[in-house]
ZAPABA-948783 format. One record per residue: x, y, z of N, C-alpha, C in turn. Coordinates in steps of 0.001 Angstrom, whole numbers, padded with zeros to 6 digits, always signed. Example, Ala and Ser with C-alpha at 12.3 -4.5 7.8 and 13.67 -1.06 7.14 Angstrom:
<sites>
+013190-005690+007800+012300-004500+007800+013200-003300+007800 +012850-002250+007080+013670-001060+007140+012900+000030+007870 
</sites>
This chain:
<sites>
+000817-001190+000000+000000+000000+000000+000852+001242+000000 +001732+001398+001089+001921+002842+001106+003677+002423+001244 +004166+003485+000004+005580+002731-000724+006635+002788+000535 +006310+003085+001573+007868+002916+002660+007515+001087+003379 +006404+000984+002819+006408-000425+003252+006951-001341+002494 +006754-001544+001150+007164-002231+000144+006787-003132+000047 +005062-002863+000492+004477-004113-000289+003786-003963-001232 +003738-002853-002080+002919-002572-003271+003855-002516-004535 +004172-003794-004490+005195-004309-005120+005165-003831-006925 +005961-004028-007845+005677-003570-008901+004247-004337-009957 +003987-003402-011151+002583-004120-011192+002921-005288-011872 +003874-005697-012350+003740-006919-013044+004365-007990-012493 +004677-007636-011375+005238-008473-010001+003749-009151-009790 +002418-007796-009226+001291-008509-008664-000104-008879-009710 +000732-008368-010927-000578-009257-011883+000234-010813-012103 +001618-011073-012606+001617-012040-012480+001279-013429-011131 +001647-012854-010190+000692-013559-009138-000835-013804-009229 -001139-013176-009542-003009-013250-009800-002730-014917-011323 -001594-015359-012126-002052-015967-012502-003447-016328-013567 -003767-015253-013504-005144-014948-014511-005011-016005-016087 -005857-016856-016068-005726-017462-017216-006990-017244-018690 -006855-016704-019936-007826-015923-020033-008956-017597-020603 -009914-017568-020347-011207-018453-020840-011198-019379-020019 -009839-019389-018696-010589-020613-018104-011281-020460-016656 -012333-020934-016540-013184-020689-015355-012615-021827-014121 -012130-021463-012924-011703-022018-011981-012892-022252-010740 -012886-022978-009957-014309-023625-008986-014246-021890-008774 -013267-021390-007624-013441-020401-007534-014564-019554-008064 -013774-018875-009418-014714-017897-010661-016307-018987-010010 -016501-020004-010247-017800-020552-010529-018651-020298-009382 -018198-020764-007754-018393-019913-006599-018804-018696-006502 -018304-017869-006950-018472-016214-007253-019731-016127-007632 -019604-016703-008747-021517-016290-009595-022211-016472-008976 -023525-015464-008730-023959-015541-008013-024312-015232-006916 -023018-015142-006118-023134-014935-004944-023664-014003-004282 -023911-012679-004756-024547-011475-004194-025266-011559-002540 -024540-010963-001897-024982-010505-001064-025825-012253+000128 -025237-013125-000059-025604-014833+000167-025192-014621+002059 -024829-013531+002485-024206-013558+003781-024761-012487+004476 -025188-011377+004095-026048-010272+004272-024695-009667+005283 -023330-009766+005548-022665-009278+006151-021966-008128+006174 -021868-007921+004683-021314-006401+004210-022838-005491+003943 -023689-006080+004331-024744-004817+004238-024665-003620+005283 -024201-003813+006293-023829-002513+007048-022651-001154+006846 -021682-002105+005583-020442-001775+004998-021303-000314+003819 -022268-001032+003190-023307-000557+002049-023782+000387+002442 -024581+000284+003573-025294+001591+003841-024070+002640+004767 -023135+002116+005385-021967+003614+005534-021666+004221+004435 -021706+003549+003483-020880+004567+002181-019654+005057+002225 -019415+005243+003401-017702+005299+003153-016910+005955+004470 -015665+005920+004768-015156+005537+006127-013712+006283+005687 -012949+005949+007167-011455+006593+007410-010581+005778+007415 -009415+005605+007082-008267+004870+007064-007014+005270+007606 -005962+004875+009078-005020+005981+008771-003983+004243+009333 -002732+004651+008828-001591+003994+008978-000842+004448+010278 -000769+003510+011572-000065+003848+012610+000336+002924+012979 +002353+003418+012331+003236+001843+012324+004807+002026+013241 +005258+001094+013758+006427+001352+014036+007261+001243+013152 +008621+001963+013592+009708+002044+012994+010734+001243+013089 +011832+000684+012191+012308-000515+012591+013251-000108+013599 +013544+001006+013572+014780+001049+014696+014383+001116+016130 +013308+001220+016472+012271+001646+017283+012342+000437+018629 +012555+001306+019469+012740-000743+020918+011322-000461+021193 +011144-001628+022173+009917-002143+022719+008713-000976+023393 +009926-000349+024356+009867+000760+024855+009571+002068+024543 +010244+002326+023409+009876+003363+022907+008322+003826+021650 +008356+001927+021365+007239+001657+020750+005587+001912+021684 +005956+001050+023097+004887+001238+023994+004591+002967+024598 +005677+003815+024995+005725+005039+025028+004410+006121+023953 +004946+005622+022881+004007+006181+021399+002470+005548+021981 +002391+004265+021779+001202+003461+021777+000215+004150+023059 +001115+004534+024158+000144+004824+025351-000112+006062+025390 +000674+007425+024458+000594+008437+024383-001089+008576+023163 -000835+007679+022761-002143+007747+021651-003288+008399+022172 -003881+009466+021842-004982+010086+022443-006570+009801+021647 -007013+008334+021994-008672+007817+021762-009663+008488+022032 -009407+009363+022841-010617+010236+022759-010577+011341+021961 -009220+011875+021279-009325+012899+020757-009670+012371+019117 -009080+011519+018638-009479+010426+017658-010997+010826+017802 -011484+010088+017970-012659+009906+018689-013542+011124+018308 -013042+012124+019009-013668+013488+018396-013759+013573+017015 -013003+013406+016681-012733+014209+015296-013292+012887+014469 -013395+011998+014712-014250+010961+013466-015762+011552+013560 -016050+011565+014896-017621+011991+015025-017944+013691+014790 -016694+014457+014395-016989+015634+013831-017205+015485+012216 -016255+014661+011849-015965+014236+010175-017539+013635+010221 -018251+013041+011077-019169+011835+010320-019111+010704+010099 -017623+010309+009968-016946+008795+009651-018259+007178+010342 -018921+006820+009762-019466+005615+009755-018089+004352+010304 -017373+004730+009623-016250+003319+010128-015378+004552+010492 -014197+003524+010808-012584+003713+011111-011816+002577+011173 -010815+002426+010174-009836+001227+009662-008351+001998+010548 -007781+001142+011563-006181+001699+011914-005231+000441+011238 -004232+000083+011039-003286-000833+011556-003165-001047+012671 -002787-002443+012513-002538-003417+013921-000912-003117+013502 -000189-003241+012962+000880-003446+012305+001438-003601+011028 +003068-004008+010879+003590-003790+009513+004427-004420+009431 +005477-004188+008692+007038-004635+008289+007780-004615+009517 +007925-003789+010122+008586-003600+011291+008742-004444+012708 +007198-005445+012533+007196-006432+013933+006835-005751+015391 +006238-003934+015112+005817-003409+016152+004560-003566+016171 +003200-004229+017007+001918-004519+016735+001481-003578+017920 -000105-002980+017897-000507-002107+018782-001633-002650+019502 -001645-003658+019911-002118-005027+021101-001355-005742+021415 -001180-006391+022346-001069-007575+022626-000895-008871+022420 -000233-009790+022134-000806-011034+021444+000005-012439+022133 -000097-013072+022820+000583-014046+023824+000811-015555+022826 +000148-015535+021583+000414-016134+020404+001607-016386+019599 +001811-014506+018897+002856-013878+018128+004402-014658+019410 +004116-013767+020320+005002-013720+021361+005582-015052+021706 +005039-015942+021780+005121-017384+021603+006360-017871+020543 +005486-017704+019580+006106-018370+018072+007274-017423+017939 +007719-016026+018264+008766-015251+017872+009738-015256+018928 +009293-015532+020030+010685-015032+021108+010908-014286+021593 +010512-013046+020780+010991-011485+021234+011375-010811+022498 +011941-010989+023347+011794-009917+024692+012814-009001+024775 +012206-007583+024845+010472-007600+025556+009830-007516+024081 +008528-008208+024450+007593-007801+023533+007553-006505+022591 +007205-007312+021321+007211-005903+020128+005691-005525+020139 +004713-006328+020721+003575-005808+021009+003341-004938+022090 +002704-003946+022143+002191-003233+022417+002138-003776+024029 +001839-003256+025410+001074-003587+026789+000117-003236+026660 -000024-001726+025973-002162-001363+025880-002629-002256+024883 -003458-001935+024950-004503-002850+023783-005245-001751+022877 -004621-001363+021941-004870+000020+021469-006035+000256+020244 -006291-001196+020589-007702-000887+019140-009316-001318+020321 -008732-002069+021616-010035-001988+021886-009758-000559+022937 -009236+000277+023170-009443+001490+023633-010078+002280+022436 -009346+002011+021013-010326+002858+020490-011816+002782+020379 -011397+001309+020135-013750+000611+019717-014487+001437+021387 -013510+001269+022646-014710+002157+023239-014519+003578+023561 -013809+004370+022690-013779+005177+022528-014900+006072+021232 -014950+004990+020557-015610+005293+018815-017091+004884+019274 -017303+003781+019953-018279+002716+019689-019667+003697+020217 -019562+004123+021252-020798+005291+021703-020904+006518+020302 -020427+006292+020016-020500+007586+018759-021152+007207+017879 -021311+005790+017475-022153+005341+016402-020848+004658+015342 -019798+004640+015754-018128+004387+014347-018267+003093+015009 -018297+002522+013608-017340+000946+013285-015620+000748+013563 -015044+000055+014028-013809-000048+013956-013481-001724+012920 -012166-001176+012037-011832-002331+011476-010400-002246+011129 -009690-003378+011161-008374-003791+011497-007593-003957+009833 -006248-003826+010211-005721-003738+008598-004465-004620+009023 -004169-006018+008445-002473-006306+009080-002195-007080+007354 -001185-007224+007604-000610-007949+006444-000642-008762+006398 -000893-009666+005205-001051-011224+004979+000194-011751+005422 +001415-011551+005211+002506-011890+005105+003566-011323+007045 +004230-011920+007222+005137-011810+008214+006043-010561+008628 +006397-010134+009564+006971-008497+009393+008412-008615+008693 +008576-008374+007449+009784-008883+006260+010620-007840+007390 +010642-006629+007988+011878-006245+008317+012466-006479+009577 +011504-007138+010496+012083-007904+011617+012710-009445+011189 +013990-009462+010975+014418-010577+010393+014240-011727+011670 +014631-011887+013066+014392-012536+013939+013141-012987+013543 +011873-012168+013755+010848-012658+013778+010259-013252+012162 +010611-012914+011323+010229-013444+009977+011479-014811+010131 +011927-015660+010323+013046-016768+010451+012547-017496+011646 +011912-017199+012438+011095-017722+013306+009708-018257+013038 +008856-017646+012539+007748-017733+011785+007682-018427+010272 +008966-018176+010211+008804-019247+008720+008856-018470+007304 +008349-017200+007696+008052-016526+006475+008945-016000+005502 +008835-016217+004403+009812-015534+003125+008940-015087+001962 +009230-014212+001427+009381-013194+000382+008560-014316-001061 +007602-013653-001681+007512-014992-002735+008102-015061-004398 +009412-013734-003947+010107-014295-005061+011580-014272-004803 +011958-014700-006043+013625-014522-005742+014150-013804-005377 +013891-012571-005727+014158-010942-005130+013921-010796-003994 +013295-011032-003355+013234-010896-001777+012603-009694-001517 +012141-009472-000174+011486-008376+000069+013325-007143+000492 +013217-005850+000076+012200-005044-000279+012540-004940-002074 +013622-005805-002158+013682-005232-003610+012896-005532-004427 +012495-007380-004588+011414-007758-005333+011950-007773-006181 +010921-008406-007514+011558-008702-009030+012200-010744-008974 +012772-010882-010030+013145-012234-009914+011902-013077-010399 +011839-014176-010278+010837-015217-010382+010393-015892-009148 +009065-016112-009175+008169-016224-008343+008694-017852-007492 +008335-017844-006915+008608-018801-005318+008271-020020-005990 +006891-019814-005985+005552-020960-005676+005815-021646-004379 +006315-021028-003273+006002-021390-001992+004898-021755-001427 +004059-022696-000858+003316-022336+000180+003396-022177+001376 +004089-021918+001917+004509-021815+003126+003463-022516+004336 +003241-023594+004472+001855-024110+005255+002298-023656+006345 +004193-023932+007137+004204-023778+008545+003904-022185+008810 +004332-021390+008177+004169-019896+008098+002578-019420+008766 +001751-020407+007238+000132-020115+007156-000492-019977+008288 -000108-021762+009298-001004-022192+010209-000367-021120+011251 +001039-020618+011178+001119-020001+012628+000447-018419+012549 +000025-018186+011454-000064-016605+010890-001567-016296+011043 -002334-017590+010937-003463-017788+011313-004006-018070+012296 -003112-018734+013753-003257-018727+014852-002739-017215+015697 -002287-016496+015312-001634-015122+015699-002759-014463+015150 -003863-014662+014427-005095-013596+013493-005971-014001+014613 -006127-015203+014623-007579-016047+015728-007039-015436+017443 -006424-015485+017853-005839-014910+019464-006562-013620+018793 -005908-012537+018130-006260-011044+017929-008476-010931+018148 -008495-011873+017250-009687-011876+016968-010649-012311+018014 -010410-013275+018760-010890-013996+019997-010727-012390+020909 -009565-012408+021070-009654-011263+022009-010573-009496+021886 -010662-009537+020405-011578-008260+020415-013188-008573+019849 -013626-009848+019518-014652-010317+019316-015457-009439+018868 -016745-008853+019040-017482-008044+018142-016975-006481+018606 -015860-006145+018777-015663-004709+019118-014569-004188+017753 -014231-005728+016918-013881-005142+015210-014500-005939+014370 -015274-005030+013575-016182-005053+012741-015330-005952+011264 -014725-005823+011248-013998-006403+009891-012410-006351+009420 -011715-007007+008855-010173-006849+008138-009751-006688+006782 -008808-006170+006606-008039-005796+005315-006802-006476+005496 -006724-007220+004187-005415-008477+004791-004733-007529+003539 -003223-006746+003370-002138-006839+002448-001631-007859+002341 -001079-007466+000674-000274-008271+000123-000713-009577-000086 -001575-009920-000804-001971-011507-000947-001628-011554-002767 -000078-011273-002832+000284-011103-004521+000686-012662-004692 +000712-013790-004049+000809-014558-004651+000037-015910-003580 -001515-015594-004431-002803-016405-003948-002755-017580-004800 -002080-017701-005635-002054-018846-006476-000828-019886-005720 -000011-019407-005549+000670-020824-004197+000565-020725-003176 -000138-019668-002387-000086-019299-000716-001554-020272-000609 -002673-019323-001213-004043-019773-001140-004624-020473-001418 -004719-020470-002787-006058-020754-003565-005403-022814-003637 -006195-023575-002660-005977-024776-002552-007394-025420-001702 -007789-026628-002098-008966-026790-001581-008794-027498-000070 -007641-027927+000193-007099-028138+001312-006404-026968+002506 -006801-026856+003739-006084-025877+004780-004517-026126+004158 -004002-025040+005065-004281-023586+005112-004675-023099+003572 -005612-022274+003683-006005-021507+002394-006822-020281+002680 -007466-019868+001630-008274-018530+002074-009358-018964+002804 -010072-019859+002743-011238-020114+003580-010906-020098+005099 -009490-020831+005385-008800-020801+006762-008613-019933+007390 -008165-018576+005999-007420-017838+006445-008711-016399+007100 -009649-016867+006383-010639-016136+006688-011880-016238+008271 -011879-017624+008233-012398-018367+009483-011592-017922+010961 -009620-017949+010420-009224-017381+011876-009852-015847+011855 -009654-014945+010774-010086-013884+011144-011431-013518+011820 -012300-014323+011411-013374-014245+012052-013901-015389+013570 -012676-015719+013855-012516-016655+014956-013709-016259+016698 -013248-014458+016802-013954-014321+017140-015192-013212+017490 -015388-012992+015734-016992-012515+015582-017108-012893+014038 -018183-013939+014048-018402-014275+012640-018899-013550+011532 -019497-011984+012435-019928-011425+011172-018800-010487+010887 -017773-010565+011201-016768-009796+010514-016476-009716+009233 -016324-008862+008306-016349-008841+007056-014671-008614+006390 -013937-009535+005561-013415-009782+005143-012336-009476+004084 -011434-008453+003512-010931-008520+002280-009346-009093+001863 -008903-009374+000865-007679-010017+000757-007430-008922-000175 -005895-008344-000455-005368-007269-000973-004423-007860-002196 -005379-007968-003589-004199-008491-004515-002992-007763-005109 -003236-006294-004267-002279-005299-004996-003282-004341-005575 -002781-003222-006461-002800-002087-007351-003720-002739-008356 -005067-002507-008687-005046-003521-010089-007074-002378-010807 -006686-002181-011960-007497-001518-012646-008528-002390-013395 -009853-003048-013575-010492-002854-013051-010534-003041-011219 -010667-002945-010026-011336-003589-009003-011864-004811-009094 -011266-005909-008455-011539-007359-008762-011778-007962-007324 -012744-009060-007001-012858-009946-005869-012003-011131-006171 -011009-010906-005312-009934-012259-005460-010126-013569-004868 -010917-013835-004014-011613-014937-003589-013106-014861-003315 -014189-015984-003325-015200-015748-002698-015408-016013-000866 -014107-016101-000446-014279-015849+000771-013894-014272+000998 -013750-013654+000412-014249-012175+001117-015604-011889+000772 -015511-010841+001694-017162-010075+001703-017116-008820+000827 -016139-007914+000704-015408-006858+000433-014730-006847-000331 -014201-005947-001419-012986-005711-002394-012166-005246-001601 -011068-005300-001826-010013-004576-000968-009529-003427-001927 -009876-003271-003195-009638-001841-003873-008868-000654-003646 -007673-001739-003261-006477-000671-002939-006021+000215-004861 -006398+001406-004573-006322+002078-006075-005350+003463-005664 -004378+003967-007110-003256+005061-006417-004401+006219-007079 -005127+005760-008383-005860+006943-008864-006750+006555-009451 -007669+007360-007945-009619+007102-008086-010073+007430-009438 -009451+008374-010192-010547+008897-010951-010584+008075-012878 -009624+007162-011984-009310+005372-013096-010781+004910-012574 -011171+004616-011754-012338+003587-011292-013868+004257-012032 -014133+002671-011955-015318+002742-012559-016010+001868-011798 -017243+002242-011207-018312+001272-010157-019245+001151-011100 -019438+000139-011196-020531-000387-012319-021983-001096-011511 -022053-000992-010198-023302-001553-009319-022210-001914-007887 -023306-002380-007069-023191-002998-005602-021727-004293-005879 -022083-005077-006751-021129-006198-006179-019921-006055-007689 -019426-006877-007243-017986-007352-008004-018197-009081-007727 -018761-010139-008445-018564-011043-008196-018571-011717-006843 -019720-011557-006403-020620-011627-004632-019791-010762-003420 -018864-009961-003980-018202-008956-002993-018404-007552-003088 -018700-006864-002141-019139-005010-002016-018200-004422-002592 -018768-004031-003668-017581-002873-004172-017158-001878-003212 -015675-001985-003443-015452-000818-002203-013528-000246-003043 -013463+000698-002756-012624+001408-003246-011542+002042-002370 -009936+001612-001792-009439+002258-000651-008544+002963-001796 -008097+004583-001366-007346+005343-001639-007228+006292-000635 -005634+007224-000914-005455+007828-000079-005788+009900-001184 -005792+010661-000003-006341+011739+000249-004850+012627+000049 -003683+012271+000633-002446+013205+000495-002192+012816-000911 -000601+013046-001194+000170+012653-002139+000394+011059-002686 +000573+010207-001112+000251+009232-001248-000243+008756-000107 +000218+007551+000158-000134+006535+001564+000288+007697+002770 -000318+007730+003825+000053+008303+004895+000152+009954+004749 +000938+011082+003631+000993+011632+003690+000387+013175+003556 +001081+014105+003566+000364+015482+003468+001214+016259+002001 +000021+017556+001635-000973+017694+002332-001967+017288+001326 -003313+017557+001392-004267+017126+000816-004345+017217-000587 -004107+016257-001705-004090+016883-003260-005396+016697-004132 -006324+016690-003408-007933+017297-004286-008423+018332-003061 -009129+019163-004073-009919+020360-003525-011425+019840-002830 -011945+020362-002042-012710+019613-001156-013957+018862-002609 -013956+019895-003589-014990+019149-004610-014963+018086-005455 -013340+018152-005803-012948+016935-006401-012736+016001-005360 -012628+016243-004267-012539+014336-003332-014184+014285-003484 -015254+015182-003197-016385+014354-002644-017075+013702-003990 -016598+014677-005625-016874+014314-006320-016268+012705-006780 -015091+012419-006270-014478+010793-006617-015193+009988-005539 -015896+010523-004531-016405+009492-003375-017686+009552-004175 -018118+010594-004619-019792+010034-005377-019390+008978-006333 -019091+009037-006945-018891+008087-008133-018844+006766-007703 -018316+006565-006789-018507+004902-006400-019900+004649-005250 -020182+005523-004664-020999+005323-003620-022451+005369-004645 -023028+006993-005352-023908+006718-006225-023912+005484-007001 -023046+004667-006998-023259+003215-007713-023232+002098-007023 -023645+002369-005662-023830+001090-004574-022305+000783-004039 -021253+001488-004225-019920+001013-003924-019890+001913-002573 -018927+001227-001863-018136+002165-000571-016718+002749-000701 -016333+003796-000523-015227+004183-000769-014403+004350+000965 -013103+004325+001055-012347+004625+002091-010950+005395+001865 -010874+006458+002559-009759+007473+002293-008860+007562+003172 -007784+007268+003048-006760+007008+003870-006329+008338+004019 -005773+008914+005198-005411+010204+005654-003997+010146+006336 -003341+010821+006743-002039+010815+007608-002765+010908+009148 -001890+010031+010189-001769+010503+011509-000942+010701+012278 -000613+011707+013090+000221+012155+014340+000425+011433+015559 +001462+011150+015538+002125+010406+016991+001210+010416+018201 +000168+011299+017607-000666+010933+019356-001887+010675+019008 -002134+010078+017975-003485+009690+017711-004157+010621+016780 -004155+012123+016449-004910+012585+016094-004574+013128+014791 -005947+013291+013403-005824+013803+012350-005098+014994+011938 -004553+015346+011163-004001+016744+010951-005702+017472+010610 -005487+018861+010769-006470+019465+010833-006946+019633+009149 -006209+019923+008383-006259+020138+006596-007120+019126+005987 -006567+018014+007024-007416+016439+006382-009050+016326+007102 -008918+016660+008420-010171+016760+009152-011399+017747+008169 -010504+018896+007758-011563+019522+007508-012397+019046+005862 -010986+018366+005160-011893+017807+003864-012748+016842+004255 -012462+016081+005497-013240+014828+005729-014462+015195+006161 -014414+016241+006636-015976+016689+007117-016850+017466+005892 -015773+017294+004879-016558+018100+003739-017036+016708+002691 -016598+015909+002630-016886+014293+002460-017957+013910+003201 -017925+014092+004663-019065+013587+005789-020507+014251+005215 -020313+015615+005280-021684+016512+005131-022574+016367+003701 -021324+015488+002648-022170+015474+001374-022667+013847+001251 -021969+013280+002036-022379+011982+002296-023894+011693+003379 -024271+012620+003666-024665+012806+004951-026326+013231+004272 -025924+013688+002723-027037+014227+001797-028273+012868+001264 -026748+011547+001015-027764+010724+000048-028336+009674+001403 -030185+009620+000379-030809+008276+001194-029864+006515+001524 -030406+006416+002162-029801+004582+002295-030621+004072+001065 
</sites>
């Protein structure tokens, strides 16, 4: 997603992963048809119309300490304010990244990696936000990466995890793995189910990055696979709603029928085209960011051109989500607050 991570790898890095074969229909594709709306779970996704996104990650040089310092300085109520000034229906944070700094807890991770002290977090910083948000009427939903933190090398060599091509993470390039990594899968999926058990219906749904190579990780009718990978996430609240992140990719595509959601990570909205409610039994939904790029400032549409790129998918049954920058203590820059409330108030116009 957002290029200091390096997982929005180049595009012909993540179309060739997709594997796309043209005329032949896979169980998958056949699954799909159809499916509309068979779960009624993203209907609450439908009628928000569209939500906040912000990236809050550690740094690799960053100790335990100085990570927990940040994490407890985080100000949830001031958050808090300012979604319910914007209007925001949801709110998407990171749990984590590349780095191996997570902002909970997890006695799982901690397990399988070794680490001491812990690279997780002591607060529990997403269910302070859910009850911080949750009286306001805001959804909270979680964003982690499919894949292992590539820049904590301890903990990625512990976990199993590697890079799925020759190139390696961050450079990338080379030829593709065809890894499946099962020991990786099952432990990556028991570290999702702990998260999930522990915040149960107080997160509404996930955004998995980086799933650029679903054709040897996933797509298998045997565990670990996406159905697995989706079940831990929803381990513990089943109506959690779902997306897998195939990368950058023009049209907007549902990469499995175990999501509920597109993950419609796009660099430029005004490429998209929403053609109705679903994408192949998944909610059209559209994530982009609001600065220059991922995370940053300052805002590069005028308050008419963002609300005008959020109509365009929402007037067509789609949800859109705008990723914004955030400050070391939790809270929006003000430049971004105020387009978001100019997003909120026109959103705020159309019927359900």
């Amino acid at each position: 997603m957002r290029k200091s991570k390096t997982w929005a790898m180049a595009g012909v890095l993540i179309v060739s992963s997709m594997a796309i074969t043209a005329g032949a229909v896979s169980a998958e594709d056949a699954k799909m048809a159809g499916a509309e709306g068979k779960t009624g779970r993203a209907d609450w996704f439908k009628d928000a119309k569209w939500g906040v996104f912000t990236h809050y990650l550690g740094a690799g040089g960053e100790t335990a300490e100085q990570w927990n310092a940040r994490v407890d300085a985080f100000d949830v109520k001031g958050l808090a304010d300012q979604l319910a000034e914007i209007g925001a229906p949801y709110y998407f944070i990171t749990i984590g990244q590349n780095s191996g700094h997570y902002c909970a807890p997890n006695e799982t991770y901690d397990e399988f990696v070794g680490i001491k002290p812990s690279k997780c977090s002591r607060r529990d910083l997403i269910s302070d936000i859910h009850k911080a948000i949750a009286p306001k009427g805001i959804r909270l939903l979680v964003y982690l990466p499919s894949g292992g933190p590539a820049a904590d090398k301890a903990a990625s060599e512990k976990l199993e995890w590697r890079w799925g091509t020759t190139g390696g993470w961050p450079q990338g390039g080379g030829d593709e793995t065809g890894e499946r990594l099962e020991a990786f899968q099952k432990m990556w999926e028991a570290v999702i189910s702990d998260w999930s058990k522990r915040w149960g219906g107080k997160v509404s749904g996930w955004w998995f990055d980086g799933c650029y190579f679903s054709d040897a990780m996933y797509k298998h009718p045997d565990e670990p696979n996406f159905a697995s990978f989706a079940s831990a996430a929803r381990a513990g609240n089943p109506d959690s709603i779902v997306a897998f992140n195939p990368g950058v990719l023009y049209p907007i595509i549902n990469l499995t029928p175990e999501e509920d959601y597109t993950a419609g990570e796009i660099n430029e909205p005004d490429r998209v085209e929403c053609n109705g409610r679903w994408v192949k039994g998944a909610q059209f939904h559209m994530l982009s960011y609001l600065g220059p790029s991922w995370c940053q400032s300052p805002p590069r549409f005028d308050n008419i051109r963002a609300i005008e790129l959020t109509r365009r998918v929402v007037d067509n049954g789609g949800v859109v989500t705008w990723d914004v920058p955030i400050q070391s203590n939790g809270l929006i820059p003000l430049p971004f607050v105020s387009q978001l409330k100019a997003i909120g108030k026109d959103m705020r116009t159309i019927a359900k």
